[in-house]
Every structure is written in structure tokens, then in C-alpha cells.
N, C-alpha and C positions, 0 to 999 in steps of 0.2 A: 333619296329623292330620285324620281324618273329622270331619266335627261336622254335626251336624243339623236341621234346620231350627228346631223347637221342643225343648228337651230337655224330656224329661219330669219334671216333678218330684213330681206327685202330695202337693200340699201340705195340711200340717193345721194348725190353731189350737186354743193350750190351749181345749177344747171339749167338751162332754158330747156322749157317745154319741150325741144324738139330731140333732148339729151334726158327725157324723165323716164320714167320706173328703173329697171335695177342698173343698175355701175358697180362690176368686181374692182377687188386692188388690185388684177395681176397686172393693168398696164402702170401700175403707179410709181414711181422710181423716187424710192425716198430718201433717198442722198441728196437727190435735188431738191426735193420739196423742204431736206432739213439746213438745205443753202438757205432757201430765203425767210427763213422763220430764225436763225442764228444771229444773235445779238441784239433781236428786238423785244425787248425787254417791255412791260410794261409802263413802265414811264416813257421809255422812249418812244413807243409809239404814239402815247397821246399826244408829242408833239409831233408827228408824222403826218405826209400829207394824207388827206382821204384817199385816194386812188394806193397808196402805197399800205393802210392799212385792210384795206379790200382784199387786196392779195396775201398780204400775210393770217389776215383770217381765212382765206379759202385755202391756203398750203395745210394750216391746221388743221382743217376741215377734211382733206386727202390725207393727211397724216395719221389722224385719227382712225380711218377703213384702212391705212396701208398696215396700221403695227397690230390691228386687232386682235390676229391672228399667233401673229410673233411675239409680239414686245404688247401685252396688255396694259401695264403701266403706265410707259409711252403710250399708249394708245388714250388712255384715260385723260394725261396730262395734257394730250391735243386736244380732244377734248370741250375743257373746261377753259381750254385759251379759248378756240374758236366760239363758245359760247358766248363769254364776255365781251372778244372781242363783236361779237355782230348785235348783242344788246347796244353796246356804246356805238357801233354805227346805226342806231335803230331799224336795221333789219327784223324781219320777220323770219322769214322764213329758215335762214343761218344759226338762230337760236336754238327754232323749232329742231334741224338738224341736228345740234347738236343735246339738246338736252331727250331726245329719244335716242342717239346712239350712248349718251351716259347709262340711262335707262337698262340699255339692252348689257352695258358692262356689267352693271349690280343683278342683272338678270341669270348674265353667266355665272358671276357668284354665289349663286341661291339666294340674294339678301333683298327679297321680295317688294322690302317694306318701301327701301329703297328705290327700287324699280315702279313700284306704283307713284311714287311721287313726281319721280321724272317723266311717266309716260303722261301722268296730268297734266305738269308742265307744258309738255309737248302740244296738250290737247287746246291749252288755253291757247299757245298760238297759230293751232288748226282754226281755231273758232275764229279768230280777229283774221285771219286771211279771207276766211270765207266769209266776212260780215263785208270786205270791201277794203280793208284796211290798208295805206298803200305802204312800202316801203320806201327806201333811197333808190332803188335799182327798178323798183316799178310804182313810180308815180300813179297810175292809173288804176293802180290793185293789182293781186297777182291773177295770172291767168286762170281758168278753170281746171285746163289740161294739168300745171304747176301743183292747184289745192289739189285736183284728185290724186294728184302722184302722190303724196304729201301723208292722203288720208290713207291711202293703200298699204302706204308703208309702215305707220300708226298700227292699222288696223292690223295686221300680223304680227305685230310684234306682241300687241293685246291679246290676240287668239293664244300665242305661246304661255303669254301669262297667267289667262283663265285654266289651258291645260294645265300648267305645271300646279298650279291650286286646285286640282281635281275639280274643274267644272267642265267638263267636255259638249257639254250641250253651247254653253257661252264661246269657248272657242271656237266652235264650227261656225258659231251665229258670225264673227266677227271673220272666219276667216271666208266663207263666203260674203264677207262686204266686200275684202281684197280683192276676193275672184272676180265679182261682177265691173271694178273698176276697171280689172285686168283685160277683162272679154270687150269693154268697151272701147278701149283704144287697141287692142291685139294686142297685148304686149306679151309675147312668147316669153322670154327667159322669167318674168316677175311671175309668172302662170304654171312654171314649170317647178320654178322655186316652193310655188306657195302646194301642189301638187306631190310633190317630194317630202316636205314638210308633216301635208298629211297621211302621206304613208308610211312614215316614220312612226306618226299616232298610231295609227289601226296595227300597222304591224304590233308596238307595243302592248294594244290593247289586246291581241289576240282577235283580230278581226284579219286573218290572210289574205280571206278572197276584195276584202276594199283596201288593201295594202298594197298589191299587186296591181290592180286596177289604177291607184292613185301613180304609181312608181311609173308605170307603161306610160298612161299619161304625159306625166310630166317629161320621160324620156321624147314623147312623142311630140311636146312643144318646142325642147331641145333640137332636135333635130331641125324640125321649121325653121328655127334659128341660126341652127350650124355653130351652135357654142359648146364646145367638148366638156366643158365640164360640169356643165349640169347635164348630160347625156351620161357622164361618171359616177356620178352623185345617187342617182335612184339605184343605180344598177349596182352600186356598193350595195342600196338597202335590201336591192333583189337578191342579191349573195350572201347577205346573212338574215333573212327571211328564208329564203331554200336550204342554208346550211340547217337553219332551226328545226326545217323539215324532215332533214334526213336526205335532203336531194341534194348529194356532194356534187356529183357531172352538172347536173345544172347550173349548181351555186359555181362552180369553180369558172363556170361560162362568162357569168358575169363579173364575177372578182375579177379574171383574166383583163375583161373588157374596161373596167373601172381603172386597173392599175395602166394599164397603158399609157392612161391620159395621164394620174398621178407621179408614175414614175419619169416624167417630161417634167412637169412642174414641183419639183420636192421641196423646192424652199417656202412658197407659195401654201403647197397642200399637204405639207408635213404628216400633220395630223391624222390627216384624212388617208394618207398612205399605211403609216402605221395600224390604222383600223384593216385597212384592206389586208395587209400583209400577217397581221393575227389572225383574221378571220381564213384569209387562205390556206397556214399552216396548222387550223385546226382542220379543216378541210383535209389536206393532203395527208395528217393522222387518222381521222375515219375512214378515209379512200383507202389506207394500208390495210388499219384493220380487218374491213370488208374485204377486199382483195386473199387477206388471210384466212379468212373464216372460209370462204366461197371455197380457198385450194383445197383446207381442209375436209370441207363437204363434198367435194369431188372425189377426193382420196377415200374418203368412207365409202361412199357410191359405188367407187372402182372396186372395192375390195368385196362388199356384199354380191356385185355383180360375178365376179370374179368366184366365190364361192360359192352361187347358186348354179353358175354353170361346170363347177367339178363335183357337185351334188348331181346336176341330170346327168352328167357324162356317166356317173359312179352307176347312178340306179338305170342308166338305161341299159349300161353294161350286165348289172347282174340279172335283169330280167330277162336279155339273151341269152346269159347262163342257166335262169331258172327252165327256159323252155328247152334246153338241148338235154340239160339233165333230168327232164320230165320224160322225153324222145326217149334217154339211155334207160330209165328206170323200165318205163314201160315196153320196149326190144326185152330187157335181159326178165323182166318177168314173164313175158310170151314163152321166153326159150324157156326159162325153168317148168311153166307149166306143161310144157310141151315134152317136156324130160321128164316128169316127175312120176314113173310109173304107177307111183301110191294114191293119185290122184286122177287116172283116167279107170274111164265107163266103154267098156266095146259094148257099141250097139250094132251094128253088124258086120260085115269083112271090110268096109270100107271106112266108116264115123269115126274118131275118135275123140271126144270131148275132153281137156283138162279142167280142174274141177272150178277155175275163174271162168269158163266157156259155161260153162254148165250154171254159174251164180247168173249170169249175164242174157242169156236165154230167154227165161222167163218174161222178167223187162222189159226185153225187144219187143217179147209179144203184146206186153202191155203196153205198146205206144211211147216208154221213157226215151228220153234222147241221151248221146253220150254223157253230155252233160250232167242229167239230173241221175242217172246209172252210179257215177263216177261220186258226187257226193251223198247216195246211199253206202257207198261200198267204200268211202273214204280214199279211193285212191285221184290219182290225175287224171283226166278227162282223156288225157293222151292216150292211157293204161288201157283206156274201154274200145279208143277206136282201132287201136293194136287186135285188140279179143274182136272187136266185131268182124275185120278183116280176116282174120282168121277162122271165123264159123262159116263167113262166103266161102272159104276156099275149100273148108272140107267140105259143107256142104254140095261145092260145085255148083255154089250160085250165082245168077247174075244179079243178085238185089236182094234188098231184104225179104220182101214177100214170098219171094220165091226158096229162099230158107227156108223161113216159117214154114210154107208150105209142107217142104221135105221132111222137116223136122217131126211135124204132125203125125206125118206118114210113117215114121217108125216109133215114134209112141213117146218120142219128148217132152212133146205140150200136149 
């Protein structure tokens, strides 16, 4: 079964109007509230004055939100006192209280069936407040401000329940009733709550971008408020919404942010710490990893780099050597042809052609350039501009033209 990171509970205490929508346990000190609930036994109360069993139903009542968390049990067995007990004072709205936080116990157990029975409960004594119905404590009916607080809290705890039975359309229907009560009187923390809540949903549903949305939100009535720990509470969900993402820096922003508050309150938000604190050491296992892959891909990076440049050092080196030993080749073939007596033509006391001067001739006259000379004749380009230099000088020319010319004149070309 889905279950949620924080469930929403949107809780109240028998309270006047000017003390409604939500009330945490953490001011609640229950050593003392289990002073004055210690030894009043059910019989003994029913001989008890009224005003005396008043208070021992509202210590139950506190009792009940203070162990929710810690001691469910105890939570449970407060309870089902403070229930009974504010039946038999004929209260309304004390039953109403507690037979929706039984509700929400059998809720936290999975045990549905149960929960829907209590939240009906609940609802029957939504309807008789809201018909006029008066109590001991309010002769005149209860306030409106009192019923909406009343309904507001119903109605979330209902949205949770259509969730968890895979009806999400019905939840949203009932947790916007919450919100509209919420907007009606400002009530920032109950708005924040029920905003955190549904970003819990979407996130689960896979809906990031209205999960995120809802989380800010609710961080952002938190603030208004200046109550740390629902400012805590979204930004847990924003931390394991981000971690889900792969966005460890972000996520660990708000986990950081979260645990602050939790790590203040650990007896309180036990729970709620341990969530933070797994989520963060999953966190801080991907941050390694990352961190390790990244050194490694840099080391590979360096090494390829590192290689490509004693490959150009290598080839630029031997194409300096290509070109000096092109230089040497083509020098010591000048001097050979220059020596080879088997290979020169006297043309007359002065010309002497060796027999590369004489391939190369031609050529010139036909417009080739060193270049395209040098790949008929397979040698280096170098090789021809060596020979061409050398026909200027026997010819005693200043340019090509003026070779040729010469050349002509004694019967070459």
C-alpha cells in the first residue's frame, strides 16, 4: 500500500474559535497531562464533579495528539476515554474529536474499514453542530468559525482516505473543501499542512512539476507563519523528490535545511529525522559516486589529451625531418649529376647539361611548374628546384625566359 511521507492530519483541541485550525503536540507536556488523568478511573469519575470531569476529558484529549506519534497505544487508549468521557458530558464536539482522531489511528494501520466508520461517526456529529445543536459548553450552538474548523479537519482526513483507496479525483474534491475553509479565515499552518500533503500525492503519483509547486507552497504559508516545522516538512519532500531526480546538490539543500529543524526536536520528530537522515545518506552515496566517475573521466580526458599531443609533437618533428632530408637528397643528386661524366652533353665551350637538366628542360618550356615536373619524374619537388637553379646559372640567366631563350639559341629546344 502507498503511504506518505507525512500524513495529514490537520489536528484540533477542545478549543475556542480564536484557538481553531491546526494545534502540534510539541507544546504538550505529558507528564503533566498524565498527573491529572491518574487514578480517575471510570467509576470514579462518574461520581466527579462536572467541571472536574471536563478537565480530565480535555487532558485525554491532549493525551491523545501528544503520544500519536510516540506511544500509539497510549494514544489510542486516550482516545476512546476522551470519547466516552464527552458522550457522557453530552458534548458534541469532544466526541466529534475524538472519534475522527480514532479514525485517523485505524487509518494509520491500513484497517480501512475501520477508519471509515469513525470518520462517519465523526460526520454525524459534524451534521448535529451544524443543524444548531447546542452543547454544555455552548448553549447557544457552536460557533461557525468552531463547525468550519471542525469540517476542515474531517475533510482531510477524508481526502487521505479516498487517496489511499485509489480514488484521487475524490480526494482532491474533499481536500479543496479544506483549502477553501483554510483561505477563508487565513489560516497559514492548516494551508500549509494540507499543501504538503498534496505534494506528497503528486510527487508519488509522478506528477514533479505539481509536487514541487504544492511543497513551495506550503513552505511559503510556513513562513507567513514563522512555524519551523512545517517550513521542515515540504522541504524533506523537496529532498527526496530531487534526490528521485538525480539532483543530489539540490536535494542535500533541502535535507540540510529540514534536519536543522528536526535535529532540535528528536523526541518530537523522531521519525521524521530518520527519514531525513536515510534520504541524506543515500544522497551523500550518489554524491561519491558521481564525484568518482567525473575523477575518472577526467583522468581519461587527461590521458587522451596527453597523447594527442606527443602524436603532433612526434609528426610535426618528422615532417621537419621529411623536408631537410628532401633538401639533402636533392643537394647530393645536383652534385652527382654535376660529376657524372657519363651523363653530360657539351653544347659548346661554355653549357654543360647533366642528364636530370636535360629531363627537366623540356618541361620548363612547356609551362610545368616544379611541382607537377617533380611528380612526372617521381622525385621531390625540392630535387627540380635544385635542377632549375642550376640551368640559371649555367645558362647565365636572370629568369626563366631568358634561359629558354638561350637555350633555343644553341639548339636545345
Amino acid at each position: 500500500m502507498k503511504r506518505l511521507l507525512i500524513i495529514l492530519c490537520l489536528i484540533q483541541i477542545y478549543a475556542t474559535p480564536a484557538n481553531a485550525q491546526y494545534n502540534d503536540h510539541r507544546d504538550r507536556k505529558l507528564d503533566s497531562l498524565e498527573n491529572v488523568v491518574t487514578g480517575w478511573t471510570p467509576e470514579r469519575l462518574a461520581n466527579a464533579p462536572f467541571e472536574t470531569r471536563a478537565d480530565v476529558c480535555l487532558a485525554f484529549s491532549q493525551l491523545m495528539y501528544g503520544y500519536e506519534r510516540i506511544n500509539p497505544d497510549r494514544s489510542m487508549y486516550a482516545a476512546r476515554r476522551a470519547y466516552h468521557l464527552g458522550n457522557e458530558l453530552k458534548s458534541l464536539y469532544q466526541p466529534y474529536l475524538a472519534s475522527k482522531f480514532i479514525g485517523q489511528l485505524f487509518y494509520n494501520k491500513e484497517q480501512y474499514d475501520s477508519t471509515i466508520f469513525y470518520y462517519r461517526v465523526a460526520l454525524g456529529y459534524l451534521e448535529r453542530m451544524s443543524a444548531g445543536e447546542a452543547g454544555p459548553d455552548t448553549p447557544d450552538g457552536y460557533p461557525q468559525e468552531k463547525i468550519d474548523d471542525a469540517a476542515s479537519s474531517l475533510y482531510g482526513n477524508i481526502g487521505n482516505l479516498y487517496y489511499e483507496i485509489d480514488s484521487l479525483t475524490q480526494a482532491m474534491n474533499y481536500y479543496a473543501k479544506a483549502g477553501e475553509i483554510f483561505k477563508k479565515y487565513d489560516w497559514k499552518i492548516s494551508s500549509s499542512i494540507l499543501e504538503h500533503n498534496m505534494g506528497d500525492i503528486w510527487a508519488y503519483e509522478g506528477n514533479d512539476a505539481k509536487a514541487v509547486e504544492c511543497y513551495n507552497t506550503a513552505i511559503s504559508y510556513a513562513q507567513e507563519a514563522d512555524d519551523s516545522l512545517w517550513m521542515a516538512s515540504p522541504k524533506l519532500g523537496l529532498g527526496a523528490l530531487f534526490m528521485r531526480q538525480g539532483k543530489v546538490t539540490k536535494a542535500l539543500k533541502y535535507l540540510h535545511e529540514a534536519d536543522e529543524y528536526y535535529s532540535k526536536h528528536q523526541d518530537q520528530e523522531y521519525y521524521d529525522r530518520i527519514a531525513t537522515l536515510d534520504i541524506m545518506g543515500q544522497a551523500y552515496q550518489t554524491q561519491k559516486r558521481q564525484r568518482s566517475m567525473l575523477a575518472t573521466a577526467f583522468a581519461v580526458l587527461a590521458l587522451v589529451l596527453l597523447s594527442l599531443l606527443i602524436i603532433t609533437r612526434r609528426a610535426l618533428r618528422l615532417k621537419r625531418e621529411n623536408v631537410a632530408a628532401d633538401e639533402a637528397i636533392g643537394e647530393a643528386l645536383t652534385q652527382l649529376e654535376m660529376t657524372d661524366s657519363l651523363f653530360r652533353l657539351k653544347m659548346d665551350q661554355n653549357v654543360q647539361l647533366s642528364r636530370g637538366e636535360q629531363e627537366i628542360l623540356p618541361m620548363i618550356a612547356e609551362g610545368l611548374t616544379s611541382k607537377d615536373i617533380a611528380k612526372r619524374l617521381f622525385v621531390t619537388e625540392q630535387t627540380i628546384k635544385w635542377r632549375r637553379q642550376r640551368l640559371l646559372a649555367k645558362f647565365d640567366a636572370r629568369n626563366t625566359a631568358e634561359m629558354l631563350s638561350k637555350a633555343r639559341e644553341i639548339g636545345l629546344l
